[in-house]
C-alpha positions in Angstrom: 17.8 -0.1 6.0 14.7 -2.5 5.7 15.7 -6.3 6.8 14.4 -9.2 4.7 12.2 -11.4 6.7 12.8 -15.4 6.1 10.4 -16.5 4.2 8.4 -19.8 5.1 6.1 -22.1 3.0 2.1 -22.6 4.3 -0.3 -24.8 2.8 -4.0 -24.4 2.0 -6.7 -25.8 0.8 -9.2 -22.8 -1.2 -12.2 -22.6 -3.6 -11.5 -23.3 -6.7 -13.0 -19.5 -7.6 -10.8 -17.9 -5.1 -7.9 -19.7 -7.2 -9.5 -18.8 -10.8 -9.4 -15.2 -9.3 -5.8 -15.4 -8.1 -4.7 -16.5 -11.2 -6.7 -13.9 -13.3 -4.9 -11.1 -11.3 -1.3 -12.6 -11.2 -1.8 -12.9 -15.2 -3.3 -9.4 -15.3 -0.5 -7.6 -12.9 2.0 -9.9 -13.1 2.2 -10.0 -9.2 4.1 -13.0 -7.9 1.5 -15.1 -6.6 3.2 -15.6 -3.4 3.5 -11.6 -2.9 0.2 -11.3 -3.4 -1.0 -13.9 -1.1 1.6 -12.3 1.8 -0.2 -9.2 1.2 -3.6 -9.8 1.6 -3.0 -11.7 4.5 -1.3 -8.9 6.1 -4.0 -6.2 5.0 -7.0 -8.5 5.9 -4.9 -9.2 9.5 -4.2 -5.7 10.3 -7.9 -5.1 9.5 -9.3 -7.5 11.9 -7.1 -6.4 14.4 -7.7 -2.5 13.6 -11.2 -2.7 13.0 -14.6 -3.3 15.7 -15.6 -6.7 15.4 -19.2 -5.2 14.5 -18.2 -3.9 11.5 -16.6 -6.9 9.9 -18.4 -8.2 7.1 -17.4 -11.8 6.6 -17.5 -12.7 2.8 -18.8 -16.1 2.8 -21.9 -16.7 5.4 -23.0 -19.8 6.3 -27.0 -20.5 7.3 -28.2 -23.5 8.6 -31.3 -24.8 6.0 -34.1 -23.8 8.1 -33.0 -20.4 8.6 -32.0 -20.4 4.9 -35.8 -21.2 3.8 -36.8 -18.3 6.4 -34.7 -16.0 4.9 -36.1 -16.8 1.1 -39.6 -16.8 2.4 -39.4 -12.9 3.6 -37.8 -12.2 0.5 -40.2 -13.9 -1.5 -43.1 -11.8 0.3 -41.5 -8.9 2.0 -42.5 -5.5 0.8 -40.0 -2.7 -0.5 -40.1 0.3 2.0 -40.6 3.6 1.7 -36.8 4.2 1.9 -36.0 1.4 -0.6 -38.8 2.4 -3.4 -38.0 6.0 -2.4 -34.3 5.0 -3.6 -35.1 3.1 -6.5 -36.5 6.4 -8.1 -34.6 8.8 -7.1 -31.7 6.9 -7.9 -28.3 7.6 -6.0 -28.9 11.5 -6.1 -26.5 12.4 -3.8 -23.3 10.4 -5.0 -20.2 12.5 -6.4 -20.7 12.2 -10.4 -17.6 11.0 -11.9 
C-alpha cells in the first residue's frame, strides 16, 4: 500500500511563457496544475542526479554581451561545412520513416 506524502505549498516567481505554457497544457489535459508542477520537478531532479553533468543541456543560457556579439559575428560569417551542406542535401537519410 502506497502512503500519501503531506503535501506542502512553494512559491515561485517564472516567465510569464513558462506560465502561458502551463496553462495551455493544464487546459489541454486537464492535469491539476499542481500535479504537474510535482512531476516535472521530480523527473527533471532525478535527471540531474542520474545523468553526467556533461550532458545536461540547460534550456535557458545566459552570455555576457561581448561574447554574445562574438557569437553573432561567426555566425554572420562562418561557413557551412562539408558535414553540414553535405546534410542539408541529403536530408536526414538515415532516420526511421514514420
Amino acid at each position: 500500500m502506497k502512503v500519501m506524502e503531506k503535501e506542502v505549498q512553494i512559491s515561485a516567481l517564472i516567465s510569464r511563457t513558462t506560465k502561458q505554457l502551463l496553462e495551455r497544457h493544464v487546459r489541454a489535459t486537464g492535469v491539476k496544475k499542481g500535479r504537474l508542477v510535482e512531476q516535472a520537478l521530480r523527473h527533471h531532479l532525478q535527471a540531474l542526479q542520474e545523468l553526467p553533468v556533461d550532458v545536461v543541456v540547460h534550456p535557458r543560457l545566459v552570455v555576457t554581451r561581448k561574447s554574445g556579439e562574438a557569437i553573432l559575428e561567426q555566425i554572420e560569417s562562418g561557413k557551412p561545412t562539408e558535414a553540414l551542406r553535405d546534410l542539408m542535401r541529403d536530408g536526414d537519410s538515415g532516420a526511421p520513416r514514420r
